[in-house]
N, C-alpha and C positions, 0 to 999 in steps of 0.2 A: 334341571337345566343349569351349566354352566353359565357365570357369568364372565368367567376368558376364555370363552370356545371363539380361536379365531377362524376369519372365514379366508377365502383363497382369495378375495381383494382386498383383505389388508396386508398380507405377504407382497402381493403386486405393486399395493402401495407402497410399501416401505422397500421394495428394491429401488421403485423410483424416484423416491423421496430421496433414499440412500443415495442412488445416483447423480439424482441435482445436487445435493449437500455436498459429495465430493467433486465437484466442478466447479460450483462456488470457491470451494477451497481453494482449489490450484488457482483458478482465476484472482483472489485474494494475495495466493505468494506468490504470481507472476510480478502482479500490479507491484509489492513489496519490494520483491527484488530486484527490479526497474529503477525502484525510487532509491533504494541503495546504493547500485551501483553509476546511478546520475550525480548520488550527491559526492559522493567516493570523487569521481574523476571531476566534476566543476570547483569542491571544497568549499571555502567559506565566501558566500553571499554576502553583499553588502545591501540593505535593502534601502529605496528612497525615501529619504525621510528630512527631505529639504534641509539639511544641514549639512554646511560648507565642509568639506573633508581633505585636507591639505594632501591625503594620500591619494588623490582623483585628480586634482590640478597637474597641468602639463608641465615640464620643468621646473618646478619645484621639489627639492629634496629634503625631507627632514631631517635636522638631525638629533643625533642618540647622543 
């Protein structure tokens, strides 16, 4: 008696496993490439962090 004699639902299995696995995927480099091209076109975030930032005040200019 083999002990790798496979049976025809584990072949079943693993096309469907295969098939969730590569849906995951693309659902993974959707999400990615979302988050790329969000940060691409918004750029650099300033996040809140309760400190006064002369560049967010209304008429004022800094300068160089």
């Amino acid at each position: 008696m083999a002990l790798n004699a496979e049976h025809e639902i584990h072949k079943r299995r693993f096309s469907r496993n295969l098939g969730v696995g590569l849906t995951l995927a693309a659902l993974i480099l959707i999400v990615f490439g979302l988050t790329v091209v969000k940060v691409r076109q918004i750029g650099a975030v300033q996040g809140f962090d309760h400190v006064v930032r002369p560049e967010l005040l209304p008429g004022e200019e800094l300068e160089k």
